[in-house]
C-alpha positions, 0 to 999 in steps of 0.5 A: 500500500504505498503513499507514493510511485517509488515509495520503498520499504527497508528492512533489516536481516537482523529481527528486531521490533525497534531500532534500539533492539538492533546490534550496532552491526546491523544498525550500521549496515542501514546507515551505509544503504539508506543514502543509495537507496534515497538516490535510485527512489529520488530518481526512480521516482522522478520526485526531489524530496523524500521522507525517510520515516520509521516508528518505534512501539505502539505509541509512536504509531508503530502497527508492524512490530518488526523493524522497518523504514520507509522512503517516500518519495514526495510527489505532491498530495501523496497522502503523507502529513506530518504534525508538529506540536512542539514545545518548551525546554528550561535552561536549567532543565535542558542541562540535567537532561543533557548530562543524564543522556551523556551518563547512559552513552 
């Protein structure tokens, strides 16, 4: 069911439901291909720009719980919309999670 004439799916081999499941192997070797197989849809496709969208659990609007990315070509009304309801981080609390996300890497 694609949104799009060259909308493509990329799956890994390794079986994983999220991305933070993936061995950093696997998680590399995406990486490496996504940015070809931008280009063949891009020109495949005959479109400029392209969304790259890929969900993690049920509450980020996951409904096939294996990994998985989609490349979709945009080609005018192709069904794809995005919202945005972005909000507000203190200084002070921006900071304390900073340091918290260093101490987990």
């Amino acid at each position: 069911m694609p949104l799009a004439k060259g909308h493509l799916l990329v799956i890994p081999k390794e079986p994983a439901e999220t991305v933070d499941q993936l061995s950093d192997d696997s998680a590399a070797a995406i990486g490496r291909v996504l940015p070809r197989l931008c280009r063949a849809v891009l020109k495949v496709s005959g479109a400029t720009a392209y969304n790259i969208l890929q969900n993690n659990g049920a509450a980020a609007h996951q409904a096939v719980f294996h990994v998985h990315f989609h490349i979709i070509p945009r080609l005018g009304a192709d069904g794809l919309g995005v919202g945005w309801k972005a909000g507000r981080l203190g200084g002070e609390e921006g900071a304390a999670l900073a340091r918290e996300l260093a101490e987990c890497l």
